[in-house]
BANU-385405 format. One record per residue: residue number from 1; chain; x negated, y, z of N, C-alpha, C, O in turn. Coordinates in steps of 0.001 Angstrom, whole numbers, padded with zeros to 6 digits. Example, Ala and Ser with C-alpha at 12.3 -4.5 7.8 and 13.67 -1.06 7.14 Angstrom:
BEGIN
+-----+--------+---------+---------+---------+---------+---------+---------+---------+---------+---------+---------+---------+---------+
: num : chaine :     n.x :     n.y :     n.z :    ca.x :    ca.y :    ca.z :     c.x :     c.y :     c.z :     o.x :     o.y :     o.z :
+-----+--------+---------+---------+---------+---------+---------+---------+---------+---------+---------+---------+---------+---------+
:   1 :      A : -013190 : -005690 :  007800 : -012300 : -004500 :  007800 : -013200 : -003300 :  007800 : -014236 : -003319 :  008465 :
:   2 :      A : -012850 : -002250 :  007080 : -013670 : -001060 :  007140 : -012900 :  000030 :  007870 : -013409 :  001138 :  008039 :
+-----+--------+---------+---------+---------+---------+---------+---------+---------+---------+---------+---------+---------+---------+
# end
This chain:
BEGIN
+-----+--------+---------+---------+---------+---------+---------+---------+---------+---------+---------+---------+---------+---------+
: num : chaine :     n.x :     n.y :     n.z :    ca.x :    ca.y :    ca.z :     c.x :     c.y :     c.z :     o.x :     o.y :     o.z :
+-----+--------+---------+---------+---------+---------+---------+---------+---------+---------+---------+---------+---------+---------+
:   1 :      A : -006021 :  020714 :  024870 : -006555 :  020963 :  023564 : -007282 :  019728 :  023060 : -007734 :  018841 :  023785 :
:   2 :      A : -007349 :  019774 :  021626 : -008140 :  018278 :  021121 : -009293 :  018626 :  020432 : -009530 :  019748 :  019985 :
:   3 :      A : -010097 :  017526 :  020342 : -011630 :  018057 :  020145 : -011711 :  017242 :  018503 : -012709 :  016851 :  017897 :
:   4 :      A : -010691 :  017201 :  018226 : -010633 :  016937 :  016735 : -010732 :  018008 :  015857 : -009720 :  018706 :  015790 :
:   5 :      A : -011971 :  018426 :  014951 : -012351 :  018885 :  014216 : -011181 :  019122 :  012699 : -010542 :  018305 :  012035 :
:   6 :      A : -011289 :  020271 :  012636 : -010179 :  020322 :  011892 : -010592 :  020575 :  010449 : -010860 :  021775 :  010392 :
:   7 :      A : -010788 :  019960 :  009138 : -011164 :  019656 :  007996 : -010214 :  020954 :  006892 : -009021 :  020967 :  006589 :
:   8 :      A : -011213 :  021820 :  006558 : -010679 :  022650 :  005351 : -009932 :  022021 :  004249 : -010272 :  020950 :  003745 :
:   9 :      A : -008972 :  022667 :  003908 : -008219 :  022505 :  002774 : -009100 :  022977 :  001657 : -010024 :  023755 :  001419 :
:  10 :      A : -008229 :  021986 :  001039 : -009194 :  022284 : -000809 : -008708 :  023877 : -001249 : -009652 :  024617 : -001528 :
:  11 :      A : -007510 :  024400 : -001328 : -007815 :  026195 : -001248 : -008628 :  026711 : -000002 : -009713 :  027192 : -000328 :
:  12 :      A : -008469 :  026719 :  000796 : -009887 :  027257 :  002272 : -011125 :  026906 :  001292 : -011899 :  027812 :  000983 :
:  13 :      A : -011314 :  025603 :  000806 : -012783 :  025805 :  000264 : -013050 :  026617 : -000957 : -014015 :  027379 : -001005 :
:  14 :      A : -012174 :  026460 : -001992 : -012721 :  027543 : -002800 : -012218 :  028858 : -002694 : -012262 :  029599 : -003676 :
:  15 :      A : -011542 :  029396 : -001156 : -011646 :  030503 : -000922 : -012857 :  031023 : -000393 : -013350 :  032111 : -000690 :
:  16 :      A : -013348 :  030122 :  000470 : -014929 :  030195 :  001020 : -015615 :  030486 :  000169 : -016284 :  031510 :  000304 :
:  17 :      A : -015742 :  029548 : -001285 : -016686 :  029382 : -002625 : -016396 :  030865 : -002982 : -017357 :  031547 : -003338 :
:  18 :      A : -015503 :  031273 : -002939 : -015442 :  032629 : -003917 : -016052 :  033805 : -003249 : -016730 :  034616 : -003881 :
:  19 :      A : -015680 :  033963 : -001228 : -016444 :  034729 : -000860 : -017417 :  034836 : -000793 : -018001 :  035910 : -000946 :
:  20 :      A : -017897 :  033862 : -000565 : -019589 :  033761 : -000866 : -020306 :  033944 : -001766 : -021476 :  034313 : -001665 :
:  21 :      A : -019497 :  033629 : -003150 : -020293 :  034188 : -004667 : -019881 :  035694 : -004738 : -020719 :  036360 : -005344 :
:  22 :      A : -018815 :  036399 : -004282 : -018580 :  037969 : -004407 : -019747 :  038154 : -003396 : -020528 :  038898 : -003989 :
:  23 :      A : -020309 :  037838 : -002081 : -021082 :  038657 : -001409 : -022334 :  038127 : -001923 : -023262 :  038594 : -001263 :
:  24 :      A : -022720 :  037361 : -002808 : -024060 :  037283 : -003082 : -024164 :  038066 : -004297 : -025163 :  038743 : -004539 :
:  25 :      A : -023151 :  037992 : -005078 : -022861 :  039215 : -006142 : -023162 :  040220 : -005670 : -024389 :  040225 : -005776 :
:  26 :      A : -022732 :  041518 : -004986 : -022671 :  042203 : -004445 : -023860 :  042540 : -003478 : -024054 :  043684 : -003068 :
:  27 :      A : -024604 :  041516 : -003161 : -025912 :  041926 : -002545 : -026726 :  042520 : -003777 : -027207 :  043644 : -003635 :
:  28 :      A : -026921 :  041806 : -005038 : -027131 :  041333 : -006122 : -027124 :  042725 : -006656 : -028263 :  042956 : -007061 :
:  29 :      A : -026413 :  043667 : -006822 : -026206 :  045038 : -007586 : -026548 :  045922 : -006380 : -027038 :  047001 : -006711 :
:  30 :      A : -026430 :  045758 : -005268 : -027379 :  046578 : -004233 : -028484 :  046955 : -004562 : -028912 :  047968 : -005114 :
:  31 :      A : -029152 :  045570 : -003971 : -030080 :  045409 : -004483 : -030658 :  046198 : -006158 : -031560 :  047034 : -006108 :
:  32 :      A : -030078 :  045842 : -007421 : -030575 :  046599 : -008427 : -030438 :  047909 : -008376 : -031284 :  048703 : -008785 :
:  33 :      A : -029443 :  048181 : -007908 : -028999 :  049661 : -007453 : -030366 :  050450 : -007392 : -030862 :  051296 : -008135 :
:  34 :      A : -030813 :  049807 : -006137 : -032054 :  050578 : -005153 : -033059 :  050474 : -006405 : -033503 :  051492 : -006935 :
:  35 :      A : -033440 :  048976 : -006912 : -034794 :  049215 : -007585 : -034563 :  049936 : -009211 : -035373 :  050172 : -010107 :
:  36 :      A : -033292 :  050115 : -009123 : -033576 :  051483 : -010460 : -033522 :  052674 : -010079 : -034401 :  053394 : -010553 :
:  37 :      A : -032750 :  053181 : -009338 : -033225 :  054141 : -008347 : -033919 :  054520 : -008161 : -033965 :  055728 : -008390 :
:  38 :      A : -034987 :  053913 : -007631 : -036396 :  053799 : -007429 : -037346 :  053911 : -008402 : -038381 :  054494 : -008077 :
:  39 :      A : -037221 :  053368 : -009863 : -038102 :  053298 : -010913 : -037842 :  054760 : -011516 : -038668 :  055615 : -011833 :
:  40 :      A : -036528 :  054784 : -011573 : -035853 :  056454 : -012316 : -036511 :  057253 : -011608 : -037076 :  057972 : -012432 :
:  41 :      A : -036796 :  057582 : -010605 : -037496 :  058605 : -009432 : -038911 :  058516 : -010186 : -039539 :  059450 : -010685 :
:  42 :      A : -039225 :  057269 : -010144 : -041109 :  057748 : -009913 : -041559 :  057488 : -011157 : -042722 :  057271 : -011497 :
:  43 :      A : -040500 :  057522 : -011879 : -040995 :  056977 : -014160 : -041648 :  058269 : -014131 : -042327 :  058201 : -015156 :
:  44 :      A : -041887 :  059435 : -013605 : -042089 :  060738 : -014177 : -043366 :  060550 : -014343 : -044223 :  060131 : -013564 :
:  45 :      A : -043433 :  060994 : -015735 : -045365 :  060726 : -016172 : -045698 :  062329 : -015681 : -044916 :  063279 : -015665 :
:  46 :      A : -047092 :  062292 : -015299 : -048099 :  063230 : -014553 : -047734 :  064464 : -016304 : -047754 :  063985 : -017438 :
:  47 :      A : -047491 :  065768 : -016050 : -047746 :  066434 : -016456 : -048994 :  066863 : -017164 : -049940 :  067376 : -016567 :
:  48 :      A : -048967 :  066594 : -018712 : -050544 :  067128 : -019121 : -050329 :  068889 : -019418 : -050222 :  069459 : -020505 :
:  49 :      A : -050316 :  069385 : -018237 : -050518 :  071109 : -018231 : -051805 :  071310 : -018680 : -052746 :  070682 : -018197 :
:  50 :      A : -051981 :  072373 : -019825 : -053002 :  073179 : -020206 : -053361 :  074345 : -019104 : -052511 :  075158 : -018742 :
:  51 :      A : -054485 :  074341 : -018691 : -055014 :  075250 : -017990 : -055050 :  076613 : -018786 : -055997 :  076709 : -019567 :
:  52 :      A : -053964 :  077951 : -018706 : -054335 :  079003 : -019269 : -055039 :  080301 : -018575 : -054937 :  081013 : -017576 :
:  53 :      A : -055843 :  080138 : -019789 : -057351 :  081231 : -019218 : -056587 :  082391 : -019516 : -055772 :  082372 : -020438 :
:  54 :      A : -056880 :  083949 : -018435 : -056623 :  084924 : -019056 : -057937 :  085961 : -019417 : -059033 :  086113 : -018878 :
:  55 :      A : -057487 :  086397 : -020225 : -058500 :  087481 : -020468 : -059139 :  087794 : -019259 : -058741 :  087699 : -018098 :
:  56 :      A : -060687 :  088366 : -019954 : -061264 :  088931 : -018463 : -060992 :  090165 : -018568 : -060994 :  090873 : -019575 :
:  57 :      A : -060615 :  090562 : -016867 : -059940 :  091648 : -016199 : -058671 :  092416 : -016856 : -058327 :  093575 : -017088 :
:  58 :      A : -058121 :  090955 : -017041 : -056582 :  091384 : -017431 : -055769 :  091000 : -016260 : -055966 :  090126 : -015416 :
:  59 :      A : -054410 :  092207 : -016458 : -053513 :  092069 : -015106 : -052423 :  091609 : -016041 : -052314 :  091793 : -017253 :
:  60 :      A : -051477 :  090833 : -015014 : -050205 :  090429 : -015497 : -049092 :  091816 : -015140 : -048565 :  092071 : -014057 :
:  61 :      A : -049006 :  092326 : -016024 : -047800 :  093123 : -015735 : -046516 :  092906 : -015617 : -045857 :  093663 : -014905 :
:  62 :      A : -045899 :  091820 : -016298 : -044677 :  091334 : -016205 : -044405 :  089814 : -016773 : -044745 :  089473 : -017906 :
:  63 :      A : -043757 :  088962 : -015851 : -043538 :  087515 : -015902 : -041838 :  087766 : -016730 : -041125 :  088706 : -016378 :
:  64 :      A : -041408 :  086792 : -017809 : -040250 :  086782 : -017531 : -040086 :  085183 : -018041 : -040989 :  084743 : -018753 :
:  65 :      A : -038969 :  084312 : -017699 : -038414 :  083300 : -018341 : -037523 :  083056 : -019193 : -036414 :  083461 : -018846 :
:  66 :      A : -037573 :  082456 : -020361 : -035981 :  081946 : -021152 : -036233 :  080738 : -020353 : -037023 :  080344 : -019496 :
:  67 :      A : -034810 :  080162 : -021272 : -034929 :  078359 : -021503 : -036102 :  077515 : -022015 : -036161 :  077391 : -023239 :
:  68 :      A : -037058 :  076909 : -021268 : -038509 :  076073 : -021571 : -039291 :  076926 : -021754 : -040370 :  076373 : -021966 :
:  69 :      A : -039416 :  078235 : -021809 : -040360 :  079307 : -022252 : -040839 :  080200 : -020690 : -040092 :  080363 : -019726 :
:  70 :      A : -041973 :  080578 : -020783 : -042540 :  081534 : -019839 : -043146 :  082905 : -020667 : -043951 :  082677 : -021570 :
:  71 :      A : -042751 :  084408 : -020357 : -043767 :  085144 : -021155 : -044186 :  085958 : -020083 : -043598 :  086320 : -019064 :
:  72 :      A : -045478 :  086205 : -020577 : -046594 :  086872 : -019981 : -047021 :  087984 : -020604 : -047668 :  087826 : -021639 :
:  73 :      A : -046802 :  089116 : -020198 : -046869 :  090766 : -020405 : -048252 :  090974 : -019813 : -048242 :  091244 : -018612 :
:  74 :      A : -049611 :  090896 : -020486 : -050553 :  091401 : -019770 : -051721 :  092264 : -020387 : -052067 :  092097 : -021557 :
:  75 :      A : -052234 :  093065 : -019673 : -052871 :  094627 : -019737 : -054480 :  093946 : -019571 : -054761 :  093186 : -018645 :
:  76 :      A : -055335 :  094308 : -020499 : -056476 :  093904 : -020526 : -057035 :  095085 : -021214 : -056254 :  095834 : -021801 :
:  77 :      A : -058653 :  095401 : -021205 : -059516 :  096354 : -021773 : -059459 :  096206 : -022792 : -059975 :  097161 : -023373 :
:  78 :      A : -058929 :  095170 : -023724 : -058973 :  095116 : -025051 : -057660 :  094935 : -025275 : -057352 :  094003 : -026018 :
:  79 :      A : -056605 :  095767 : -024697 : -055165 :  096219 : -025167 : -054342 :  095335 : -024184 : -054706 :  094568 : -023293 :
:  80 :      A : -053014 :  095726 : -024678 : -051384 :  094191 : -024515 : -051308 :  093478 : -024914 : -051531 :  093439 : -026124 :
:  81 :      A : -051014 :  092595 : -024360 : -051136 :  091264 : -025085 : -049571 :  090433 : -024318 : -049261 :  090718 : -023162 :
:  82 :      A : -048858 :  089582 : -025021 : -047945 :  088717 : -024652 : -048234 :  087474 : -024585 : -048572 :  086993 : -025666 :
:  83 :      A : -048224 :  086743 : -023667 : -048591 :  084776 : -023731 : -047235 :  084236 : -024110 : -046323 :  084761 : -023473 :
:  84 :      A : -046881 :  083347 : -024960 : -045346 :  082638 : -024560 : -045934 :  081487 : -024024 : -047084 :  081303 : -024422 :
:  85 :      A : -045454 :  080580 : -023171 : -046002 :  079705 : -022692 : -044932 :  078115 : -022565 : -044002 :  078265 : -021773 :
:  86 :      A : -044976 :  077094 : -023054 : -043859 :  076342 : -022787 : -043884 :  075625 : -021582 : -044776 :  074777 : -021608 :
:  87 :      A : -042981 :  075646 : -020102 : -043036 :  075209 : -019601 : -042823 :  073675 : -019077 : -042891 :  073175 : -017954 :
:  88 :      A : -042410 :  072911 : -020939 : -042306 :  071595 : -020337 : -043694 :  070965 : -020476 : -043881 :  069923 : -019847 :
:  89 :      A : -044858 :  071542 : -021341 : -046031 :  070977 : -021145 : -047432 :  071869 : -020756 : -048632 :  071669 : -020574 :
:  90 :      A : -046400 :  073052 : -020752 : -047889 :  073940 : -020070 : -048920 :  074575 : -021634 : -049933 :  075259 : -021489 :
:  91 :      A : -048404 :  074181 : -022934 : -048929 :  074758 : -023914 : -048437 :  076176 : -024181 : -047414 :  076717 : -023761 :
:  92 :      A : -049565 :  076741 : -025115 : -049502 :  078240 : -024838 : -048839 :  077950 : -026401 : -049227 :  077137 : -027239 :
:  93 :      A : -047818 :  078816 : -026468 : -046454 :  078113 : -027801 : -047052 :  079695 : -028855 : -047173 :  079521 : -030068 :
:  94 :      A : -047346 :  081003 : -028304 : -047866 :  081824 : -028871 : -048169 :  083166 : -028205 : -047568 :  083631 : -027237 :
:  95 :      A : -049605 :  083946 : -029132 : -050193 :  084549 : -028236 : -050069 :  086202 : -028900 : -050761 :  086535 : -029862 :
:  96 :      A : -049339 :  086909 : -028403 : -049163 :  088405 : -029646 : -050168 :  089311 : -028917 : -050284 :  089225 : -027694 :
:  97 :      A : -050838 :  090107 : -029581 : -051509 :  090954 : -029630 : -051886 :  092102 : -029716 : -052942 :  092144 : -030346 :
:  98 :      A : -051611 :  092879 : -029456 : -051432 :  094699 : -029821 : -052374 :  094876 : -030503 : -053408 :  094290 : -030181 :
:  99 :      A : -052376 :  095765 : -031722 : -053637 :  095850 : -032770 : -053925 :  097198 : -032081 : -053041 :  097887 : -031573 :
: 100 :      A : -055788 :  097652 : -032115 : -056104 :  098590 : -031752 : -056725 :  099413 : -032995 : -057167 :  100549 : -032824 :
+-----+--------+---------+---------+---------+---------+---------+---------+---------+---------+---------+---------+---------+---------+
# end
């Protein structure tokens, strides 16, 4: 065998040139991959939920859900009452009342 070093051809080199720019490419969108990924996950702003008070010594008699909506069926000393409640911010959207 000979210890003569054997010199790339001018296609070998810019076949080399090209693999090397596809895998640094390609690290390249990995890479962004992950850090949007990552930003999309944790963009979620903190919920400003309204704390809803209920009447005193009122019971919830019945929960039900639509679409973004929560209602609240509840029995208090001063009658029925319905909460609608929106669940994308926790505001009370409207409050019905049974007249006595």
């Amino acid at each position: 065998m000979s210890d003569i070093p054997v010199q790339p051809k001018t296609n070998h080199r810019a076949l080399v040139a090209v693999v090397i720019g596809l895998g640094a490419l390609f690290v390249i969108a990995v890479v962004a991959t992950v850090v949007g990924v990552t930003l999309k996950l944790g963009s979620h702003a903190p919920s400003r939920a309204e704390a809803l008070t209920l009447p005193r010594d009122a019971r919830i008699v019945a929960i039900e859900s639509q679409q973004g909506r929560l209602i609240l069926h509840l029995r208090g000393p001063a009658g029925d009452e319905i909460d609608i409640v929106d669940t994308a911010d926790g505001h009370l959207v409207a409050r019905i009342r049974a007249g006595n």
